[in-house]
C-alpha positions in Angstrom: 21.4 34.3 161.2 22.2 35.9 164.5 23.5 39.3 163.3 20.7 39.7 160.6 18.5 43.1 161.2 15.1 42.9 161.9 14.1 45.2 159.2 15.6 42.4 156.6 13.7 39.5 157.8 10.1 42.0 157.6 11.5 42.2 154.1 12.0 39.0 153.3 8.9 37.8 155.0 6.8 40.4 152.8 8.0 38.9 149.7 5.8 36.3 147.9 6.9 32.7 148.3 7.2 30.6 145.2 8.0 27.5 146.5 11.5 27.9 146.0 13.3 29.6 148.5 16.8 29.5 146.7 14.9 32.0 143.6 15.8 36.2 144.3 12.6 37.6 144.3 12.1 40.7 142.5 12.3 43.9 144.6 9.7 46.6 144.6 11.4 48.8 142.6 11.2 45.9 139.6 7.5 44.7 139.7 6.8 47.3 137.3 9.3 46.3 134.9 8.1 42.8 134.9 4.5 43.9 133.9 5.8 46.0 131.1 6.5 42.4 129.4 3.7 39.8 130.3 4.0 36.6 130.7 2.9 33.7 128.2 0.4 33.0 131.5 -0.8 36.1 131.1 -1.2 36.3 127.2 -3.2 33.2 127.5 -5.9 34.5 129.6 -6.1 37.4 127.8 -6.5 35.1 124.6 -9.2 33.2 126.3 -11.3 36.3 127.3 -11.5 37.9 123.7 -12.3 34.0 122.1 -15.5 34.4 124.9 -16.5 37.7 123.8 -16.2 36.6 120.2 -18.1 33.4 120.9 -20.9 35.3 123.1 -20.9 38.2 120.4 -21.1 35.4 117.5 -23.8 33.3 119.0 -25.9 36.1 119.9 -27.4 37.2 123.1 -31.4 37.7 122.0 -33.8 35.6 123.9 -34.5 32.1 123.4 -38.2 32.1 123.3 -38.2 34.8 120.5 -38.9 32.9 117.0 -37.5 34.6 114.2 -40.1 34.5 111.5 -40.0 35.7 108.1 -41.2 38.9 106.3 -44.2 37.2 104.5 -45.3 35.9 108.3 -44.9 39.1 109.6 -47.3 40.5 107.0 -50.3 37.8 107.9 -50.1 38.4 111.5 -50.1 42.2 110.7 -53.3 41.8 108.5 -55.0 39.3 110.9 -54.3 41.6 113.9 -53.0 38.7 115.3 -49.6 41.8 116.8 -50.4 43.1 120.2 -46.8 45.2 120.6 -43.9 46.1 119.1 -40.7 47.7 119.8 -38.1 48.7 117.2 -34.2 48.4 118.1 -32.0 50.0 115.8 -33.3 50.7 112.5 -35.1 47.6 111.0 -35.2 45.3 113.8 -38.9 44.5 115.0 -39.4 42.6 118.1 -42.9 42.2 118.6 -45.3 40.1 120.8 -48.5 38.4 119.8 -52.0 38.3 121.8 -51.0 34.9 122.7 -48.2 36.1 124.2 -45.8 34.5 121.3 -42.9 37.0 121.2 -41.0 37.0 117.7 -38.2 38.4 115.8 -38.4 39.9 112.4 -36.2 42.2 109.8 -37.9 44.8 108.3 -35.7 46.7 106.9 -36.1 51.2 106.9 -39.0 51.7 108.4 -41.4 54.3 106.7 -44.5 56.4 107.9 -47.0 54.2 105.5 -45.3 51.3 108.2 -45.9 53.6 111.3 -50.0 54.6 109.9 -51.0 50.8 110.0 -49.6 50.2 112.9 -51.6 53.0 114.5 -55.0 51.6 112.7 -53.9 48.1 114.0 -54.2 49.6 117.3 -50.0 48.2 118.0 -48.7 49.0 121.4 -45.2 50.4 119.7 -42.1 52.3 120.6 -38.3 52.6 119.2 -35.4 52.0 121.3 -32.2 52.6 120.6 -29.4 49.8 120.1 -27.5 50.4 123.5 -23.7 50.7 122.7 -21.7 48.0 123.6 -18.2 47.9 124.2 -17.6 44.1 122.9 -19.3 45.2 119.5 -16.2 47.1 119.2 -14.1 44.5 120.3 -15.9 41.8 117.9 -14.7 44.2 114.8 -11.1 44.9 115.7 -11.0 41.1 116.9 -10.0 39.4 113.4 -7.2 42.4 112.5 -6.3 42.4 116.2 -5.4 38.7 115.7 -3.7 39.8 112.0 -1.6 42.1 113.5 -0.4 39.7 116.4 0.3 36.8 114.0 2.4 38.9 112.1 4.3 39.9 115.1 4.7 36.5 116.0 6.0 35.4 112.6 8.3 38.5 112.6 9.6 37.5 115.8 10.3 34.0 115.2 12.0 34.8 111.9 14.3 37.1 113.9 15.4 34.2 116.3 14.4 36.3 119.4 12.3 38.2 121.1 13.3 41.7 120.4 11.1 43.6 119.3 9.2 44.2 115.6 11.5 46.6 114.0 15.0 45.5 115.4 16.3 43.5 113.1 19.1 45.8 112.5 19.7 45.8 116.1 23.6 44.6 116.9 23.1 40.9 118.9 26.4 42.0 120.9 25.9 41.0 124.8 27.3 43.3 127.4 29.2 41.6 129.6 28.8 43.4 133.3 31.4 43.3 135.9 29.7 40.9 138.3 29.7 38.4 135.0 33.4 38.9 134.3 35.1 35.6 136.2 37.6 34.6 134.3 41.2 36.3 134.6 44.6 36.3 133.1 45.3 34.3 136.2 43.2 31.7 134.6 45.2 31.3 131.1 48.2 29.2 130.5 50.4 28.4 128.0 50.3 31.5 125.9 52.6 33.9 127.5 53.2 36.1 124.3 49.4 36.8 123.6 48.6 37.7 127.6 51.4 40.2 127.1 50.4 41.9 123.8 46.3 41.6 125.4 47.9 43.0 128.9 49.9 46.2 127.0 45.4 46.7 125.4 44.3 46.7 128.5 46.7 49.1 130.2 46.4 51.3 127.0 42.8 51.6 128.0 43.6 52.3 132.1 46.5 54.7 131.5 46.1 56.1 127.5 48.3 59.1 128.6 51.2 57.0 129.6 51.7 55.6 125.8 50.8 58.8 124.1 53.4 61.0 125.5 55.6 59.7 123.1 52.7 60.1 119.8 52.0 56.6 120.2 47.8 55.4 119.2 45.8 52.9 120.9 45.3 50.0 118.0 42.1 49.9 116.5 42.3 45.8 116.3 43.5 42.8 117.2 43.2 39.8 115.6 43.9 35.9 117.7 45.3 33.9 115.4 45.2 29.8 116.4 44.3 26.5 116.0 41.1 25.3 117.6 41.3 24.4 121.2 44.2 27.0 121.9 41.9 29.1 124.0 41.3 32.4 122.1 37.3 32.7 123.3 39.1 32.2 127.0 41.8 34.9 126.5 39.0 36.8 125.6 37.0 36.5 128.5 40.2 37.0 130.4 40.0 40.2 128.9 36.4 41.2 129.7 37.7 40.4 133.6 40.9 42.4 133.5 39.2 45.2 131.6 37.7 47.9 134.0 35.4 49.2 131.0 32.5 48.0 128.9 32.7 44.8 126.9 31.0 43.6 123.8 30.9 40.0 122.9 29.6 38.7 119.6 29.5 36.0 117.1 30.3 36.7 113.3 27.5 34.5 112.2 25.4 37.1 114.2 25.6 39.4 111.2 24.2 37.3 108.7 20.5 36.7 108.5 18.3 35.8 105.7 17.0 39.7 105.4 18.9 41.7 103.0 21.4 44.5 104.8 20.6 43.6 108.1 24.6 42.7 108.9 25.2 46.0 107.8 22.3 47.7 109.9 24.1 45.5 112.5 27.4 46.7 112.6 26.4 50.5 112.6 24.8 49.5 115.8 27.4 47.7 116.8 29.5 50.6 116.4 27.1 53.0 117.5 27.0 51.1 121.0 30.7 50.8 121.5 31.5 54.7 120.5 28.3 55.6 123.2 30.8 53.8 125.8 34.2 54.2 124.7 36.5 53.0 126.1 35.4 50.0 125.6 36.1 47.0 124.1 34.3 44.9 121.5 35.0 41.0 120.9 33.9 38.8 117.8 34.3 35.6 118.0 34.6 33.3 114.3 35.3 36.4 112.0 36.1 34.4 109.3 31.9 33.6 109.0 31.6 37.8 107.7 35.6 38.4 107.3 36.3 35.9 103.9 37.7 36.9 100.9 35.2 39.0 98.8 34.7 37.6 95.3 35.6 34.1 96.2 33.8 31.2 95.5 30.9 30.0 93.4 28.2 32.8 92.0 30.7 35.9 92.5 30.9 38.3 95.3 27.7 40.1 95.7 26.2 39.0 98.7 24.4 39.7 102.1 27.9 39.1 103.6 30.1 41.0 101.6 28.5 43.7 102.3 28.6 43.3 105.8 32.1 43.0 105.4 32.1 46.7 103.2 30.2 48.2 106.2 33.1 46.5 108.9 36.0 47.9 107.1 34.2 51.6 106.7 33.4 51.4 110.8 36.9 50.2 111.3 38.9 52.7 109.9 36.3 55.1 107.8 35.8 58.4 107.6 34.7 58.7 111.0 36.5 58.4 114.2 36.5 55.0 116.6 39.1 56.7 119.1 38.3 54.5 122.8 37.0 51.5 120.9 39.0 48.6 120.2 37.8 45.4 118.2 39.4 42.0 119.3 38.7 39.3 116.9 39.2 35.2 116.5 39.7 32.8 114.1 41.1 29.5 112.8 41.4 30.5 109.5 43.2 33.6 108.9 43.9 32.2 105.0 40.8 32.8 103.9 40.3 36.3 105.0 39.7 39.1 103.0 43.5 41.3 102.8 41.9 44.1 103.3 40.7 43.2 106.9 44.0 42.8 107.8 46.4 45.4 106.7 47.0 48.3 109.4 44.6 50.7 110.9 42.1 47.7 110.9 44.0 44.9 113.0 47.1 46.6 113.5 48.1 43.3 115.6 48.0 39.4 114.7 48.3 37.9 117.9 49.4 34.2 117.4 47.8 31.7 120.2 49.7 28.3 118.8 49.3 24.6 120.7 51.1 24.9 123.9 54.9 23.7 124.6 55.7 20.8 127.3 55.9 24.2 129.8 52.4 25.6 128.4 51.2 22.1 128.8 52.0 21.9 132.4 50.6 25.4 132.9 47.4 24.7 131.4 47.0 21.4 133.6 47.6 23.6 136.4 44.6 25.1 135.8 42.4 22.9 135.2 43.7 20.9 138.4 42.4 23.6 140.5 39.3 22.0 141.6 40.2 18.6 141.2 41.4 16.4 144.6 44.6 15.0 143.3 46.6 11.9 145.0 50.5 12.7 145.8 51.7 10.5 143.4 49.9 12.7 140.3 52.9 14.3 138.2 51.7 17.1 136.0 55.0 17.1 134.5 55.2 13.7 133.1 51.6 14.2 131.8 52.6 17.3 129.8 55.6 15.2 128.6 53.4 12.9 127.4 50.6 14.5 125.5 52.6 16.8 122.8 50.4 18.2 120.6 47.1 18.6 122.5 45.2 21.8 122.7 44.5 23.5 126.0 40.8 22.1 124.9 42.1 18.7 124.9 43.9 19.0 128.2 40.9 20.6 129.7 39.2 17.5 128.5 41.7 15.6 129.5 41.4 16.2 133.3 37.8 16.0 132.7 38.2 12.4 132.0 40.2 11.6 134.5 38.2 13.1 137.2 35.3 11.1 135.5 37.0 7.6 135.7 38.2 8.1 139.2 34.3 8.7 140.1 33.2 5.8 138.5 35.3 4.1 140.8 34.1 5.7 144.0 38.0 7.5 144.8 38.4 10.3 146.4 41.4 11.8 144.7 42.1 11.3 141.2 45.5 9.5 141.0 48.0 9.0 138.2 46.4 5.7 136.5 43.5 7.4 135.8 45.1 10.2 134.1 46.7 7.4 132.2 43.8 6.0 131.3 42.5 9.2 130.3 45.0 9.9 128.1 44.8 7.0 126.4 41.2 7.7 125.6 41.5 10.8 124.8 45.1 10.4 122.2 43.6 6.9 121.0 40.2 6.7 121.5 37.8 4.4 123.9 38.7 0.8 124.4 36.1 -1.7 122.5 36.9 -4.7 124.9 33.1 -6.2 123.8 34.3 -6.8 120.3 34.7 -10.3 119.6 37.8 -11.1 117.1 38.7 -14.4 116.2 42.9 -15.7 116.8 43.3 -14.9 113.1 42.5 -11.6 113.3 44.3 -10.8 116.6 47.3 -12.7 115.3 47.0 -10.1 112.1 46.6 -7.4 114.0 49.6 -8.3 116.5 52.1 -8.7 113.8 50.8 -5.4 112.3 51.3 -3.3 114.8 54.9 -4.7 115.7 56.2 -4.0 112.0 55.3 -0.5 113.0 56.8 -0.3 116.6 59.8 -2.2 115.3 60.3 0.0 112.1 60.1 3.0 114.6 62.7 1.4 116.8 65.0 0.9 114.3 65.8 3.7 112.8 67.4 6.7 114.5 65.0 9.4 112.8 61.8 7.4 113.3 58.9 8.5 115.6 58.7 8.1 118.8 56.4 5.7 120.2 53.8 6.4 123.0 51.8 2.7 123.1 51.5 0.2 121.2 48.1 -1.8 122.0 46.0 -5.0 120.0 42.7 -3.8 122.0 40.2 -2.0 119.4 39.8 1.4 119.7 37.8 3.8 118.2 37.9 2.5 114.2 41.2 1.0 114.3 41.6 -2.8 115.3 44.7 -1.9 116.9 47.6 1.1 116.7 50.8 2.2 117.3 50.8 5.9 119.1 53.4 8.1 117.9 54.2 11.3 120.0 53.8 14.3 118.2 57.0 15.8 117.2 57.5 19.6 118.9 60.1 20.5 116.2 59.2 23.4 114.1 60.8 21.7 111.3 61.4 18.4 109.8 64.0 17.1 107.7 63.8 15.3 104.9 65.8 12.3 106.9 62.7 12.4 109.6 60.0 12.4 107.3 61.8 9.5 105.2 61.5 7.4 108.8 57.7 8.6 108.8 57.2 6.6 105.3 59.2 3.7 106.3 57.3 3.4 109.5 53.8 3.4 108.1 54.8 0.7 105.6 55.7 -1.4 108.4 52.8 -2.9 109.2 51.6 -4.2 105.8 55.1 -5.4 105.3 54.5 -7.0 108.3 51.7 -9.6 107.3 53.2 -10.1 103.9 56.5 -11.5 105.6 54.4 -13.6 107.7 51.2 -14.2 106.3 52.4 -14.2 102.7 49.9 -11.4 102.1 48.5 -8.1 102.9 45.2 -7.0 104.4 42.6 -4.0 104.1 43.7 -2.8 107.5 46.4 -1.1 106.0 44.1 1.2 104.1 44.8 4.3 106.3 48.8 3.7 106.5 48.8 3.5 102.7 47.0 7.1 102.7 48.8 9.0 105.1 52.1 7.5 102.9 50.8 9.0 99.8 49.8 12.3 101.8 53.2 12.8 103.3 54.9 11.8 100.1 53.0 14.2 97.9 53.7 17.0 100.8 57.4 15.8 100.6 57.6 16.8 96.7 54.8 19.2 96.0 55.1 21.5 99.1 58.4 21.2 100.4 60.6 20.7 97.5 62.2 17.6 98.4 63.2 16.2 95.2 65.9 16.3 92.7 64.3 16.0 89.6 61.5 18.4 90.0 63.6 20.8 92.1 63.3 23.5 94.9 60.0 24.6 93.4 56.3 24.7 95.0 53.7 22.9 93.2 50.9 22.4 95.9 48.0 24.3 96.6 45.3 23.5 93.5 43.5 21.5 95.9 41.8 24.3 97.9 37.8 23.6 98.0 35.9 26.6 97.1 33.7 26.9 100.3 37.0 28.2 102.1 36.8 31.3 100.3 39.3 30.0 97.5 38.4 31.4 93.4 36.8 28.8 91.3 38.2 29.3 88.6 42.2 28.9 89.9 44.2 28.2 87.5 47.3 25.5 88.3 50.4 26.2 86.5 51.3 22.6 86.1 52.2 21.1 82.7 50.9 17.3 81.9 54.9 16.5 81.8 55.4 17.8 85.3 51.9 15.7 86.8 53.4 12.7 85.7 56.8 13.1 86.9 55.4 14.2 90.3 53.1 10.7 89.9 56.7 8.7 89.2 59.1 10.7 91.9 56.0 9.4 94.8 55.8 6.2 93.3 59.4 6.2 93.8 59.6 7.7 97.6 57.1 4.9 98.9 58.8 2.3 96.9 62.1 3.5 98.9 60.6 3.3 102.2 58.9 0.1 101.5 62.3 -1.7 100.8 63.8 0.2 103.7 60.8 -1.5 106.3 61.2 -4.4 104.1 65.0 -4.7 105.1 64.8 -4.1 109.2 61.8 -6.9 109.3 63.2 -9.3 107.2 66.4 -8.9 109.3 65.0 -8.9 112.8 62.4 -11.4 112.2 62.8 -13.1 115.3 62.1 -9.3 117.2 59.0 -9.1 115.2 58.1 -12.7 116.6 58.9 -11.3 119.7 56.7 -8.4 119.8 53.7 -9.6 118.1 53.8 -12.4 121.0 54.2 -9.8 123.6 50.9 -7.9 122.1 49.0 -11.0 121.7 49.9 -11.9 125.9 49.8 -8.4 127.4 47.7 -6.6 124.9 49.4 -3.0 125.6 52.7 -1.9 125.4 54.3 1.0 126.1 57.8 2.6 124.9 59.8 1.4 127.4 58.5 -2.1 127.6 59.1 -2.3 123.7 62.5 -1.9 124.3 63.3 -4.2 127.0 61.5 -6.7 124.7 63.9 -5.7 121.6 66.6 -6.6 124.2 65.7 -9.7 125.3 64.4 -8.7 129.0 61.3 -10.2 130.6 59.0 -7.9 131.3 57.9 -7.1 135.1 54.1 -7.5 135.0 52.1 -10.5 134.5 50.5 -11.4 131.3 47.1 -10.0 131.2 45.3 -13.5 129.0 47.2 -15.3 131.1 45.2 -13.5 134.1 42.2 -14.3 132.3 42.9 -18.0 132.2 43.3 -18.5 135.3 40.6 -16.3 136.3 38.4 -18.7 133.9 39.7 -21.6 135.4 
């Protein structure tokens, strides 16, 4: 406050005060922008005064002791003499004034000099006047198109979905990203080493273009991301637009695509237009696959508002033309469904892969996100990458989120590991329904269920491997095993065989014990059938049928698959694929059938475990299966005494 120059403080003292000291005020040099646009205050006034004008002009102004009489009572006043004066406004409009005093109004329409000759022998004081000009009279007969026009503007405007103008529907939707708006860096993304160095060689291209074409090499003309959801394309991107010292255009595909016929087309030719006015520069649309699908797919053919926004993106990519100095960087989920002709070379002449992060991607990623977040010593980032294979840098990021969360709720000041447990488990299995009331029957059920699965799992050498195993309902399930997700690239057909077996365990389960099965096995019973069908159809494990391929006919159409696909499958060939699943879950239901039936008293063991201590993880399962007391206190027998 000290070293602040008197000349700023005269400054800010000049300024108007809003109320809120925290707002910028505008400086002198933009007060005239801000009137170029006014304000809805503004519009409303303005509104306000033409209604009062109309209402004024409507109404009528004449005074309100002048009776307007009729033609026929003008006559008998004229023949009785009864008129003292007279003066004519306009052209037909008599106002006149009686001995009495009585002032009236009358319309005589064009006056003549047979009128003018008995006024005279009347003796009528009379004189004409013109109508003085008034500027609301012109107002009062533009009003109604006035109000026309801006209706239509309004309408025009809100079909748009902005506020840019009346003829710029063509206008590209692509935001400009500014330097002082570019925060996030390649310092910021983890986990997808491969892609930062492919984005990292763009960037460079674009700093130093000499140093790469020395040797005749050309800067690409496209990249496209390639990934799951969650893997953090949109974020590498804006790690781009920070790294990037030039101008950077971000925009949606759905952004093409309006209701108005070749307005995506109109679009990207100002897209374009835009990005060659600033080459170098970069351009960045997110969810291609909305404008990028395969053109005569689907139902009704291929002529369409999109397609053609598609023809006009493949002419600006590589047309005719030149695009030298701009560079397109595109996303999506679904590369499948995109049109081939997208992504041969000279359009996206690289496919940069962003995949689900690896146990070292994991920790990276959870690095990052830990930034900002207080963490206790005993937090080990390691241990929570080895335990949440499969998750996206999405659900990581949401991961830490949670945690962070919980450890508010309970008024710490450092997150520690138990709550990143805890968040885990909500995030992997869902959030606990403690309030739901189950009778003993249905916990017992549920107890044995899940210990056919965890003991199934245990037993054989290929099965999954378990994360928790927990009675406590949680999202839709009454209860679950967690399986890690396996990192191999591959599976064998001894792994997947395990997977079968597992699933079955649970219903297998409750018909050893129970002597009968449940609906809560509904969802094992699918993903059996799924991985089965996978198994034969897909993968070409099976001896009868063969190394052969026979999936894929159950594409839906809205993914930019044709209609009309024809599946070259005979009738024979259905029903031996029907018998060889039949035959694969039959297998691994007599394989879960044989571990329970044998280890009966370790299925007692478990289920009793569930029922005491509710959740179990890996390790405590298998000091269970061998016979070893657990180290913790049983959590109903906590209750009890807590009750008592």
């Amino acid at each position: 406050m000290d070293g602040q120059e008197p000349i700023d403080q005269e400054k800010r003292a000049d300024r108007p005060s809003n109320g809120n000291s925290n707002r910028p005020q505008p400086d002198d040099e933009d007060r005239p922008r801000l009137w170029r646009r006014p304000s809805r205050t503004q519009a409303f006034w303005i509104f306000f005064v033409l209604v009062l004008i109309f209402a004024a002009k409507f109404f009528d102004s004449r005074p309100s002791d002048a009776e307007v009489i009729s033609y026929k009572t003008y006559r008998e006043h004229l023949e009785a003499g009864f008129i003292a004066s007279a003066v004519i406004i306009g052209e037909n409009e008599l106002h006149g004034k009686l001995h009495n005093q009585e002032k009236f109004v009358v319309n005589l329409g064009p006056i003549d000099a047979d009128t003018k000759r008995e006024w005279e022998d009347q003796q009528i004081d009379f004189r004409f006047k013109e109508e003085p000009f008034e500027w609301y009279d012109l107002l009062f007969s533009l009003l109604p198109w006035l109000l026309f026009i801006g209706f239509w503007v309004f309408m025009l405007r809100q079909m748009q979905g902005g506020s840019r103008g009346l003829f710029s529907f063509g206008k590209s939707k692509a935001k400009l990203l500014m330097e002082d708006k570019r925060k996030t860096t390649f310092a910021d993304v983890a986990g997808a080493d491969e892609a930062k160095e492919e984005l990292e060689e763009i960037i460079e291209f674009l700093k130093e273009p000499l140093k790469f074409q020395r040797l005749g090499g050309r800067i690409p003309k496209g990249v496209l991301m390639v990934g799951p959801p969650g893997t953090g394309k949109t974020h590498m991107a804006r790690a781009v637009a920070g790294e990037a010292d030039v101008p950077f255009f971000s925009i949606s595909g759905s952004d093409f695509v309006e209701m108005f016929v070749g307005v995506g087309a109109s679009r990207v030719r100002d897209l374009f237009e835009q990005g060659k006015a600033s080459a170098p520069c970069i351009v960045f649309i997110d969810e291609i696959d909305a404008v990028g699908r395969h053109r005569g797919a689907g139902i009704g053919g291929g002529h369409d508002e999109r397609e053609q926004t598609l023809n006009q993106l493949l002419v600006e990519m590589d047309g005719f033309e030149s695009n030298d100095g701009v560079i397109l960087i595109a996303a999506t989920n679904r590369p499948d469904v995109l049109d081939p002709a997208l992504l041969r070379p000279g359009r996206f002449d690289r496919r940069v892969v962003v995949d689900l992060p690896d146990i070292r991607g994991r920790e990276g990623v959870l690095k990052v996100h830990v930034r900002k977040v207080p963490l206790d010593p005993d937090v080990d980032l390691q241990k929570i990458a080895q335990g949440t294979p499969g998750l996206s840098g999405a659900d990581l990021a949401n991961l830490v989120n949670e945690a962070a969360l919980l450890a508010s709720r309970y008024d710490r000041k450092m997150v520690a590991m138990t709550d990143f447990d805890a968040a885990k488990d909500k995030v992997m299995l869902g959030a606990e329904r403690r309030s739901m009331v189950l009778t003993k029957e249905d916990q017992r059920l549920s107890a044995y269920h899940e210990a056919g699965h965890a003991l199934v799992a245990k037993s054989l050498e290929a099965g999954p491997s378990i994360g928790k195993a927990t009675i406590i309902p949680r999202g839709q399930a009454m209860g679950m095993v967690s399986f890690l997700a396996d990192e191999r690239r591959s599976l064998t057909e001894t792994r997947l065989k395990a997977h079968l077996a597992t699933a079955l365990g649970g219903c297998i389960a409750e018909k050893l014990i129970f002597a009968e099965r449940s609906t809560g096995a509904q969802g094992d019973y699918q993903q059996v059938t799924g991985l089965a069908r996978s198994m034969i159809c897909e993968w070409g494990m099976n001896e009868e049928l063969g190394p052969l391929a026979l999936g894929g006919g159950d594409d839906e159409v809205f993914l930019g698959k044709n209609f009309t696909r024809n599946q070259q499958m005979s009738e024979e060939t259905a029903q031996t694929i029907d018998r060889e699943i039949r035959r694969l879950v039959m297998q691994a239901e007599e394989t879960a059938n044989k571990i329970l039936s044998e280890k009966t008293d370790k299925l007692h063991a478990l289920a009793q475990s569930l029922l005491q201590y509710e959740v179990l993880d890996s390790s405590e399962i298998d000091r269970i299966l061998a016979g070893e007391p657990l180290q913790r206190e049983p959590v109903r027998a906590l209750l009890d005494e807590e009750e008592a």
